[in-house]
N, C-alpha and C positions, 0 to 999 in steps of 0.2 A: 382570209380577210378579217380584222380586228369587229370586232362587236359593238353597238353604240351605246356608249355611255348615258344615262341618262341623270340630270340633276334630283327628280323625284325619287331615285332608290338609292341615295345616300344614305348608309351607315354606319355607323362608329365600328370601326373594323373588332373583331370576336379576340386580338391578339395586342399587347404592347412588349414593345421591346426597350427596357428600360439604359440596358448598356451591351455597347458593339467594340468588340474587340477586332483588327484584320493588322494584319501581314503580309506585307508584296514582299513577294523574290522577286526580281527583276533580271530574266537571262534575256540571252544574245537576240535569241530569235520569238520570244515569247514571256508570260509574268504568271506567276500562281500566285493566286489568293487564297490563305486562308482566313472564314472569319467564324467568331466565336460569338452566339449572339446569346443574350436571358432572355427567353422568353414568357410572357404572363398572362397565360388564359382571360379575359376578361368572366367569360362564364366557368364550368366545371371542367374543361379542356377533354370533352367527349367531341367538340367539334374537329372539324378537319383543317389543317394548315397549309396555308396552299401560296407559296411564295411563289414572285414574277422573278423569271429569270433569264434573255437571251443569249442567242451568241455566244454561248463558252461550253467548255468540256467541265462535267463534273468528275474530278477524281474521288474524292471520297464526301463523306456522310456519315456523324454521330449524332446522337444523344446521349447527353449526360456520360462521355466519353466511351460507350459502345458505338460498333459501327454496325452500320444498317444494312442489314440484307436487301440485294435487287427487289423483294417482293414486301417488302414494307413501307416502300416509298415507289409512285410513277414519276417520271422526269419525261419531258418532250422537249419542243423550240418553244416555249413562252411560260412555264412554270413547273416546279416542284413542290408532290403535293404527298402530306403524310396524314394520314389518319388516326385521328384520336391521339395524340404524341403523349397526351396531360395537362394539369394546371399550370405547371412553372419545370423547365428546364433548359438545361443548354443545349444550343444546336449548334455544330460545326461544321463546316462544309469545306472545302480547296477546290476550286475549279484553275481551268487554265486557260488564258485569253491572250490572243493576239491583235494586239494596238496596234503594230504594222504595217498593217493592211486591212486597219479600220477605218474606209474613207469616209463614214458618215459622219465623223467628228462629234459623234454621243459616245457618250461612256467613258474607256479606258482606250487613247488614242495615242499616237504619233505624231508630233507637227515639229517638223522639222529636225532641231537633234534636241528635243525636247518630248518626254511622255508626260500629258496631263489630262482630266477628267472633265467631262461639260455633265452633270446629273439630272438636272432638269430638264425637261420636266420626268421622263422614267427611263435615264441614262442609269441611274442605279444598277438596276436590273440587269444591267451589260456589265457589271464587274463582280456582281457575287449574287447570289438567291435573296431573295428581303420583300419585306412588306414595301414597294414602293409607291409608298401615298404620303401625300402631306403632315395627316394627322397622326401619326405612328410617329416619336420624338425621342430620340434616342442619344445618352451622351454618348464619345468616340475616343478610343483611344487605337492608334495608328501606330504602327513601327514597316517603317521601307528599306528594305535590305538590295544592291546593287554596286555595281563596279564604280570604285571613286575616282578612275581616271574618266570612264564615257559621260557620268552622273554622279559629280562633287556635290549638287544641291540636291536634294529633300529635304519637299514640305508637305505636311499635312493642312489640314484644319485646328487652328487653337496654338496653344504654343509649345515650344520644344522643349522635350523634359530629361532627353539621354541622348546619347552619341556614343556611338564604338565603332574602331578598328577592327576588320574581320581578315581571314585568312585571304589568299589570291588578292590583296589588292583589293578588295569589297570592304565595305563598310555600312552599316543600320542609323537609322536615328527614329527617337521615337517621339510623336506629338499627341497630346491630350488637350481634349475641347469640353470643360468643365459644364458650357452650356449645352442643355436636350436641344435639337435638332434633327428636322425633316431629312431622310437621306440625299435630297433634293440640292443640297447645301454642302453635300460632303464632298472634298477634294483632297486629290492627290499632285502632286508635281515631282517630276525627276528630272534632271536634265545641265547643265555646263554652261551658266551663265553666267551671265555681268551682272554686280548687285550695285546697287545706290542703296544710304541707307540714312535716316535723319531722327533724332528723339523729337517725342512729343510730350510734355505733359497735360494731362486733362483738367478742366474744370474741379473735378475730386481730387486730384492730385495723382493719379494712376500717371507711370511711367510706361509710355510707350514707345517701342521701338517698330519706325517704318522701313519697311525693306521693299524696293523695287526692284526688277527682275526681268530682263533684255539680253536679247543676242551681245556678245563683244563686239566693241567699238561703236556702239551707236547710246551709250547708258547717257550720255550730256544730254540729248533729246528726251531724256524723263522728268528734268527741270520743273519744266511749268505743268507738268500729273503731278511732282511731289505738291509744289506749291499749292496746287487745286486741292491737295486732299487735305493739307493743314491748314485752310483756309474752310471746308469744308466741316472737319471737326468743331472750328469755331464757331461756325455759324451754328450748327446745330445743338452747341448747348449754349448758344444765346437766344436764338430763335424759338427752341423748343425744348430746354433744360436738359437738352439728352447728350449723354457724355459716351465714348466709347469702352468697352465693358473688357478689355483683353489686354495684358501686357505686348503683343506684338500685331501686327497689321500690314501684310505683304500681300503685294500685286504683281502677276508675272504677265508677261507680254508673250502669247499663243499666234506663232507665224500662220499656223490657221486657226479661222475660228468662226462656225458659224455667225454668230448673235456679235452685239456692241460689245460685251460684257456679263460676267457672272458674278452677282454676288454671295459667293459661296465666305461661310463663318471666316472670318481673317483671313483666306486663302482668295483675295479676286482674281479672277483671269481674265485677262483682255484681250480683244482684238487689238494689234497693234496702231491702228486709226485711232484709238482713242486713248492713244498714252505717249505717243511719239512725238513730236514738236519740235521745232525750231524754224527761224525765219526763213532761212533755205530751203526747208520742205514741206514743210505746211501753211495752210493759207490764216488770215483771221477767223474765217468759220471753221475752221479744224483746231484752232487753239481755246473756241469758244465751245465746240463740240466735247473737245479734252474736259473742260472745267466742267460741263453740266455732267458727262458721264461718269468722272469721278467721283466727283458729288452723287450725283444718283446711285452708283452703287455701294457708295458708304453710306446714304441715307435707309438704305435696306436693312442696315444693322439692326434698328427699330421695327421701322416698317416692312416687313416682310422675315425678316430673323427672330428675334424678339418675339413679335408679334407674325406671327405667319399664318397660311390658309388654310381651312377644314381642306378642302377638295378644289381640285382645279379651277370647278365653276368659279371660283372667287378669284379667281387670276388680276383680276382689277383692284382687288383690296389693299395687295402690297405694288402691282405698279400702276397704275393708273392716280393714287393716290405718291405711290415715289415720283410719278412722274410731276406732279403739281409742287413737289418740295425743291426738284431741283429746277422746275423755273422759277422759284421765288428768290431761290439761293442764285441762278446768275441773276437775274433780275435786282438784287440788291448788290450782285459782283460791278455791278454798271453795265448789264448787258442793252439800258437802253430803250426808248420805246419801239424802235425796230425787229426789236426781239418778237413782241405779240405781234404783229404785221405777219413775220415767217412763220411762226406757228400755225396763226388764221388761213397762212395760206397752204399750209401743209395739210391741215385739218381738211379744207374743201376738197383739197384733191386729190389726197386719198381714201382720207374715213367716209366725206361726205359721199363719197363714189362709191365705198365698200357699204354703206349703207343702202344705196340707192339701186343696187344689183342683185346676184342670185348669192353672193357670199354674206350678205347683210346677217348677222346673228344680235343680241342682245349685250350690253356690256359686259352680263352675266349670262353665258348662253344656258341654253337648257339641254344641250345634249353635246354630243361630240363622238367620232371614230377616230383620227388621231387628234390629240392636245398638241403636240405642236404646232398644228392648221391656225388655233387660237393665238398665239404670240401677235396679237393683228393691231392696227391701229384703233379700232373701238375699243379693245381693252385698255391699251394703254392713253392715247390720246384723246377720246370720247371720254374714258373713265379720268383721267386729270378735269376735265373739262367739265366734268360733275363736283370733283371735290371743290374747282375755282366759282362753283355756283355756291356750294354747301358755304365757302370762304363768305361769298358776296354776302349772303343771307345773315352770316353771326357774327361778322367784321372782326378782324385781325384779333383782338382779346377773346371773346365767343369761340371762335375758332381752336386757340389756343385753350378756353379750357376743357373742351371737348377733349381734344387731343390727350390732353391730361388724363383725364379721367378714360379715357381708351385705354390708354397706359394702365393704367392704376386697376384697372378692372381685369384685363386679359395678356399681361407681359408671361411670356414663358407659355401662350396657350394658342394652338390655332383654331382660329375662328371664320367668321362670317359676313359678309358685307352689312346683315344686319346688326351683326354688332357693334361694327365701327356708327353704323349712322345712328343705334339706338342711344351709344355714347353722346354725342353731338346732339340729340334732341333733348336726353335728359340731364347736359350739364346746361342747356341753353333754354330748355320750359319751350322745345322748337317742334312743331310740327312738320314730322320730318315724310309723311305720307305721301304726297308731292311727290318730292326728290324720289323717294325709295322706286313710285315706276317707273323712272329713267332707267334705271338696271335691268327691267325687265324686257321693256320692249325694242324690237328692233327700230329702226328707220330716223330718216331726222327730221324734226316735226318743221311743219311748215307754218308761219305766221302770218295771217294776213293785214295790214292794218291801214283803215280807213279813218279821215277825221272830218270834224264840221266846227262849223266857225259862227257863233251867232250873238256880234253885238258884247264882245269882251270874252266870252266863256266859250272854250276850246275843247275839245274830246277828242281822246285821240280812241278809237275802236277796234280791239285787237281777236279774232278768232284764230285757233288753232289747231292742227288735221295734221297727220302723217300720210300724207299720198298714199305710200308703199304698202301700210298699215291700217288700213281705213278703222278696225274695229278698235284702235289703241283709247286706251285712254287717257285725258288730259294731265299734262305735267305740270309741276312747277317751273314757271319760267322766268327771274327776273330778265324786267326790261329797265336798262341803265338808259336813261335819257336827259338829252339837254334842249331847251327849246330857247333858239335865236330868234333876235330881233334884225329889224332890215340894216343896221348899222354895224351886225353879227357878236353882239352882245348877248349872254348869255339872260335871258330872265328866267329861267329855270337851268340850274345847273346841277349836270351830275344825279339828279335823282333817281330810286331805283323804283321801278314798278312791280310787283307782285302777282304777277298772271297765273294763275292756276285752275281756271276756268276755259270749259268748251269756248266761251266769249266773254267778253270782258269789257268795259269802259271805264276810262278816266280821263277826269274832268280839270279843268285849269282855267283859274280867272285872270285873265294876262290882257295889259294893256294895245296890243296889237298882233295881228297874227302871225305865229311863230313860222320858223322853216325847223322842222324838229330831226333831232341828232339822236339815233334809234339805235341799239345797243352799241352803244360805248363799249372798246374794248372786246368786242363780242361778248357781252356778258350770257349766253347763255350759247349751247353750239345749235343753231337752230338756222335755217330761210327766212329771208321776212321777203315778204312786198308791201310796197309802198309804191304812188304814182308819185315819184320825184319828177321833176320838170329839169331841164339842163338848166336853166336857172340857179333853182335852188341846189342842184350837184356844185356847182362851182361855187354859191355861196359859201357851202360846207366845206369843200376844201381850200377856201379861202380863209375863214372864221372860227371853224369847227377848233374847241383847242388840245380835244383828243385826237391822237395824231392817228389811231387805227381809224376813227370816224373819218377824217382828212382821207383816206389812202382808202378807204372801204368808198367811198363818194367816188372818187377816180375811179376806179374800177367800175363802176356803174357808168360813168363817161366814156373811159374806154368800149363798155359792153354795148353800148349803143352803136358806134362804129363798126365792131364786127360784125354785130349781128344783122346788119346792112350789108357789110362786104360778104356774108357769109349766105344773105340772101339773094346775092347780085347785084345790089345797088351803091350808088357811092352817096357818102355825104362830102361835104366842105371841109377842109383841112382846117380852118376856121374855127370848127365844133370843139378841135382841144385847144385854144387860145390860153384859155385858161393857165396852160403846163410852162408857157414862156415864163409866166410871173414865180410859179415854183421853182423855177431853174432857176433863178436870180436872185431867188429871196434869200431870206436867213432861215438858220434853223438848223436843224440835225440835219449830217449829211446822208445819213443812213435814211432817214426817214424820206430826204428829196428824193433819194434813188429810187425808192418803196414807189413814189408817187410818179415818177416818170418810165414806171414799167408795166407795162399791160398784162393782162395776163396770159401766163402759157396754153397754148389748147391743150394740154394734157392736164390741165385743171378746168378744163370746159366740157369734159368727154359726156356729163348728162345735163348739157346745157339745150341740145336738139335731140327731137327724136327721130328715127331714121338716121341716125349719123351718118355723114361720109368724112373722113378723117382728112382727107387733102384737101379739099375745100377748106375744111376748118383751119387748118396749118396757114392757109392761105389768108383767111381773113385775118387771122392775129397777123398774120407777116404783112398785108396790107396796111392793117392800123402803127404798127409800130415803124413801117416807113413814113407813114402820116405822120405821127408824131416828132419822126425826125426832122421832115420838112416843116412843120409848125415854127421848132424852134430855130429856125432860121442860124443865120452867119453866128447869131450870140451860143452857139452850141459849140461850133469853134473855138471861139472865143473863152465860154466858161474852161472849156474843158480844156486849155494851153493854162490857160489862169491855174486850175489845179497838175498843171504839167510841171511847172516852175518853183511848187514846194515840195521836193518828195523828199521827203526827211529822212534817218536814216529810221529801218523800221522797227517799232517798238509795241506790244499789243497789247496798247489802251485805246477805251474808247472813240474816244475825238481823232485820232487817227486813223483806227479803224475807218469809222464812220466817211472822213474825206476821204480814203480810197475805199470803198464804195461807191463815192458819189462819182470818182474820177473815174471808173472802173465802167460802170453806168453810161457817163456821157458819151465817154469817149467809144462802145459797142454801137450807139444810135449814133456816133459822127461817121464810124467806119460805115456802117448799114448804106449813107447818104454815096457810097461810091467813090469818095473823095480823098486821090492819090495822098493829100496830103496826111489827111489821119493815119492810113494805111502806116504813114511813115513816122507818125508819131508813136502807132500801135509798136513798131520793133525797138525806135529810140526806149518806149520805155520797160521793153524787154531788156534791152542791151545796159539799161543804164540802172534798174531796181538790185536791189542787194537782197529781193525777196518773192517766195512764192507766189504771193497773192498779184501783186503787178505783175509776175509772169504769166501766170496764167490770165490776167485781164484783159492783157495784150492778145492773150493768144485765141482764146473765147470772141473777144472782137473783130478778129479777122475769119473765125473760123466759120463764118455764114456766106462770105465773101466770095469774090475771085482773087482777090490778094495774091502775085506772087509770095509775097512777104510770109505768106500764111505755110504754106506748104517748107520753105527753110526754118523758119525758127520752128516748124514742129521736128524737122530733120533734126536742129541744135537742141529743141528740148530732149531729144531721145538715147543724142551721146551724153549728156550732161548728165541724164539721171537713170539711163539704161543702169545701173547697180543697184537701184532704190526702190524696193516693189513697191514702199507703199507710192512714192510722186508717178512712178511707171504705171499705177492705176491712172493718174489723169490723162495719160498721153490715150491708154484704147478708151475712155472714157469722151475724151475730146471728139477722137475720130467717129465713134458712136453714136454721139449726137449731129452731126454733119444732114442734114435735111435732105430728103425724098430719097433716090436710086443710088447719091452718093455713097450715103450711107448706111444703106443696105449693102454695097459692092465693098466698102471698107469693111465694115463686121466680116463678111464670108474672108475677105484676105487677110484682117487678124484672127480669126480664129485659126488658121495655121501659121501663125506667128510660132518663132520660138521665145518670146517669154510670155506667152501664153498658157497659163499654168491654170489646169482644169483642179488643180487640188487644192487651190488656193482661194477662197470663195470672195477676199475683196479681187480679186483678179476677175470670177467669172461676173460679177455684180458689176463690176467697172463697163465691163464688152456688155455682156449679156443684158445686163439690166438696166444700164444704159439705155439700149438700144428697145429695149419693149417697153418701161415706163414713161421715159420721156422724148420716146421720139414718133409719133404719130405717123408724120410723113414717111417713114423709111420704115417701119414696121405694116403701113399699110400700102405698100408700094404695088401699084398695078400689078395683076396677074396672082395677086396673095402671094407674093415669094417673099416677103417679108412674114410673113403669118406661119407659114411652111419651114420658116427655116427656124424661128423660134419653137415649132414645138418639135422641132428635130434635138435645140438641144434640150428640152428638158426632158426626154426621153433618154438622154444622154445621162444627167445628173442622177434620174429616178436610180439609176442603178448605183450612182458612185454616191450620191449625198440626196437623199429622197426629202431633206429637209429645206434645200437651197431650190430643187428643182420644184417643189411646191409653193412656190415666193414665187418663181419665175413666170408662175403660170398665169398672175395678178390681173397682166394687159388683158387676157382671153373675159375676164370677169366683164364688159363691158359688152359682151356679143349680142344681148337683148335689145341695143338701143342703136346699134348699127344701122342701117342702111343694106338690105338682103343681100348686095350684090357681096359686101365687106364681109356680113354675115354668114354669109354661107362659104366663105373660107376659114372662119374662125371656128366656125361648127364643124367643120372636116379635118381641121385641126385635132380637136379636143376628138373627136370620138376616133383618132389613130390612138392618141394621148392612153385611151380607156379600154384598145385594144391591147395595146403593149405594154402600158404600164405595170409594174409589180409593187410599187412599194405603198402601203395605206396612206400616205401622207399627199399624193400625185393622185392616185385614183379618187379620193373623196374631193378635191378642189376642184376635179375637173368632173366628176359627174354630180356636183353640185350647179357648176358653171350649167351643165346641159339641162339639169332639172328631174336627175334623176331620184 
């Protein structure tokens, strides 16, 4: 079992390695590496050297080109360690590794008829011996040697500086990365692809050349990645003066691949989901996923390359902060006020979840046994959600000189989360104290706030607590607000409030009593309560003119319904009245959708205590047939109205956004039972030229009884049975399918034959599907939904112990269960902790327990 890290015994490692020389041979059945590394005692080099190493055969071992005797050096499964070596010398090593039949997709791998590398967070250590930590920065110079009929492409990190013809048919090429670098960052690729490739010039004038990098016959589908990424360089040296720093810029597309994306030095590798596109096989939020992801991982050039992290614990410094860059970048691409609605709503139902459970850790944890555990949403989505507050507080210029001077202080050095904030408080004279214990503490604070009314002058009264956290102490919290009058005119608008106290008040002299509009935007990721009356909810989403505040008021509307139906009782179908005049009004189509969707119970999971999961399924399915019925015949009616413009499809906004809204109505027409929708759901199967209508169609019947449902899933699956990635929506579809259905589909596509266990959006599609958002069918009488889930991740622990501990997420919830659910979730997890082998399965699940 691996040993716990802890953040208090960081040190500046005893070694640097200023330059790293390696050499792949690349044969049939296996690859040697040798690398040449300098090494630089920090002190008199009497200390001991003790490099991380798994998974490979060491063949040899020098210094300073003598080879080392068996008794000068110990080697085991996780490191090679020499004694006293010196001040400053070279170390060579040649191990031998097989990619093969490396299912864990770390390190030096196999995907497909392609070899390429995933390094982070310590995949290093799977291709050669090395200090694999952050702060150890070393330049690289690469040469890959292989057969140039099986493997015509090699690429390293940085740009290519030689090429040669070799004897047999083999040939080498060598790349050089001028900038120091985390080994974290280093890549290899080999492999017989299709290239797309486009010049860029920068802001300084650097000529860039982009190279994109796909199976044959699918490279027109990189289209709108190229376009994302040269769109993406512009922004960022418009936005942020930062220009890209490398004559070349190549992205290869990895048929498996754990994560979204890597952004390793010039070399990214992707999951194919986030580079592929066209109307035919991707939806609008797959082309919108494509723009932010490319973005994000070019935005890392700076933040997180350039600028990179002492130690893991700062895992948030470069994405949590990447992650606020690239919603600003689609967010000015025209992604819309829709965009923050799915954010908020991502936020609640994961992060607020993973805060609110036994996995909850700090944005900056304070310890860890494996770092890939960490890849979580509080790093990244909480830690974004920090820097959009840091944004609030210094406003867009503020912001930017912070930024600046981050730069200017630590480029080429990895650092700190306090350094990034000590930037930002000393270009802006900003009391950055506040903010800085958001990083520290777990949980998400809870706001209470009460007000009083006396004769013109208003208070609004806010105290705040972290439930989970009782001893925490108080954060900085802006409160964005706007205070309506009865005619829902704003008399105060937009303003921020500054909360950073146990309790707090402020005051307002306002000519009549407001109905107040409490964080706008979510400006801070927090709980509030407030006694809103259904009243004033519907005034909000009537007047409010921030469209999250509109859509955040709905959801409290909706939440009153369920939690009636979820008590036993009904209310009036009458309560959402309200939703007819949204359907009809003007405005964003995205945004009407937002506001005629209730929410998921799998974003309600710590909404009751005691959960029982089918009941809860039940009440959101109750309110959302309520709402069907609300809006009456004119539900028909809107939703023909948008049946009668489907344009051909093109993905820009105001398009998008109408199918959306058509996508939307027409699920809540189908829901009403009403053969005719049924039959408008296949017309507009049969008659779209595009993914997103197909699957709209087909998501709308798929709750249903629908003959209709069951053929067009049959036609989706000859149309696209060639296409893994569209064939992930079809088990993905069937997955979601509610209570016993869908638990009986999962067991019968798991012995599907294109059901491919190596391919991880395949198992995420079935698998994950089925545990994150499907309550009903995961907690299906008798736990045989709960039982079969942890069968597979017992499954994975062995083949991908990084996938199968993602999987294990649903189980995080056991504390708040209801005994009966509970105690099959508990028998789950402790099989989990008897059979499990790999460090990354055993700490999520006897954390889950409480061990």
């Amino acid at each position: 079992m691996k040993q716990r890290q802890y953040l208090k015994d960081y040190r500046p490692s005893d070694w640097q390695i200023p330059h790293i020389q390696m050499h792949f041979d690349v044969q049939d059945a296996h690859v040697l590496v040798h690398t040449r590394m300098e090494l630089v005692a920090v002190g008199d080099g009497t200390q001991t050297l003790e490099l991380d190493g798994r998974q490979m055969a060491l063949v040899e071992i020098r210094i300073d080109g003598e080879a080392l005797s068996p008794e000068a050096y110990q080697c085991d499964d996780a490191s090679l360690t020499i004694k006293a070596p010196g001040a400053r010398f070279v170390l060579e090593s040649t191990v031998k590794l097989d990619p093969f039949n490396n299912t864990s997709l770390e390190g030096l791998y196999a995907a497909g008829g392609i070899l390429c590398t995933q390094c982070e967070s310590h995949g290093f250590s799977r291709i050669t011996y090395a200090l694999d930590r952050p702060d150890v920065m070393s330049v690289f110079n690469v040469t890959i040697e292989a057969d140039k009929g099986r493997y015509p492409i090699l690429l390293a990190n940085g740009e290519r500086n030689a090429q040669q013809e070799l004897p047999d048919g083999r040939h080498r090429v060598s790349w050089s990365d001028p900038h120091p670098k985390p080994c974290y960052l280093f890549a290899v690729v080999a492999g017989d692809m299709a290239c797309k490739t486009r010049p860029y010039i920068t802001s300084e004038g650097r000529e860039v050349d982009i190279a994109f990098y796909c199976d044959h016959g699918i490279e027109e589908r990189m289209d709108h990645a190229i376009d994302s990424l040269v769109r993406s360089m512009q922004w960022d040296e418009q936005r942020y003066g930062l220009a890209y720093d490398l004559n070349t810029y190549s992205v290869v597309v990895a048929g498996a691949f754990n994560m979204g994306a890597m952004e390793n030095k010039g070399l990214n590798i992707f999951n194919p989901k986030y580079v592929l596109a066209s109307p035919e096989t991707a939806t609008d939020a797959d082309f919108a996923a494509v723009e932010a992801v490319i973005g994000h991982e070019y935005f890392h050039n700076w933040t997180g390359n350039r600028v990179t992290c002492r130690d893991w614990f700062q895992l948030s410094l470069k994405e949590g902060l990447t992650v606020f860059r690239d919603q600003q970048f689609s967010a000015d691409c025209g992604a819309g006020p829709a965009q923050r609605i799915e954010q908020v709503k991502f936020l609640r139902a994961r992060q607020f979840a993973e805060d609110a459970g036994p996995l909850a850790h700090p944005v900056r944890p304070e310890s860890y046994v494996e770092m890939n555990n960490f890849y979580t949403v509080t790093v990244y989505e909480k830690g974004a959600e920090l820097v959009r507050l840091l944004h609030a507080l210094e406003g867009e210029s503020g912001f930017r000189r912070g930024m600046d001077l981050y730069f200017e202080r630590h480029d080429g050095q990895a650092v700190t989360i306090e350094d990034f904030l000590a930037a930002h408080g000393d270009a802006n004279q900003l009391d950055i104290s506040g903010l800085q214990r958001w990083y520290g503490q777990a949980g998400t604070p809870q706001v209470k706030i009460t007000e009083s009314w006396d004769n013109g002058h208003y208070t609004l009264d806010c105290e705040q607590s972290i439930p989970s956290n009782p001893s925490a102490d108080a954060v900085l919290i802006p409160i964005r607000v706007s205070l309506l009058d009865s005619r829902g005119q704003a008399m105060i608008d937009g303003q921020v409030l500054r909360f950073d106290q146990p309790q707090q008040g402020f005051s307002f002299d306002l000519p009549e009593r407001p109905v107040p509009v409490l964080f706008e935007a979510l400006s801070a990721p927090v709980t509030w309560d407030y006694a809103y009356s259904q009243d004033q909810l519907k005034h909000i989403v009537r007047h409010a003119q921030d469209p999250f505040s509109r859509w955040e008021a709905a959801q409290r509307l909706y939440l009153i319904m369920i939690d009636a139906a979820y008590a036993g009782t009904t209310l009036e179908d009458q309560h959402l009245d309200v939703f007819c005049e949204v359907m009809v009004g003007e405005g964003d189509g995205a945004v009407i959708a937002a506001l005629l969707s209730p929410p998921s119970a799998d974003e309600l999971t710590t909404r009751y205590t005691e959960l029982d999961p089918l009941r809860l399924s039940q009440a959101v399915d109750q309110t959302e047939a309520a709402l069907a019925r609300v809006l009456g015949d004119a539900l028909a009616t809107q939703t023909q109205n948008l049946m009668e413009h489907v344009a051909t499809y093109a993905f820009e906004p105001a398009a998008a956004a109408r199918r959306s809204l058509r996508a939307r109505l027409l699920r809540l027409w189908c829901l009403r039972g009403d053969q005719q929708a049924w039959q408008q759901a296949e017309q507009l199967y049969d008659n779209s030229d595009n993914l997103t209508d197909r699957l709209a169609a087909l998501q709308a019947l798929n709750q249903t009884d629908a003959a209709q449902r069951d053929i067009l899933l049959e036609r989706f699956y000859q149309t696209y049975k060639n296409d893994k990635l569209v064939l992930d929506r079809w088990f993905a579809l069937q997955a979601a399918r509610a209570g016993q259905a869908g638990l009986d589909s999962v067991r019968t596509l798991l012995a599907h034959a294109d059901f491919d266990q190596g391919n991880p959006n395949r198992v995420r599609a079935l698998i994950g599907t089925f545990g994150m958002l499907n309550l009903s069918a995961l907690h299906a009488q008798g736990g045989q939904g709960v039982a079969l889930l942890a069968e597979q991740i017992l499954v994975y622990d062995k083949l991908n112990p990084q996938l199968a501990a993602r999987l294990i997420t649903p189980f995080a919830g056991l504390n708040g269960l209801a005994e009966e659910r509970a105690a099959a979730v508990r028998k789950a997890l402790q099989e989990i902790v008897a059979q499990a082998s790999s460090p990354d399965v055993l700490e999520q699940a006897q954390r889950i327990l409480g061990h």
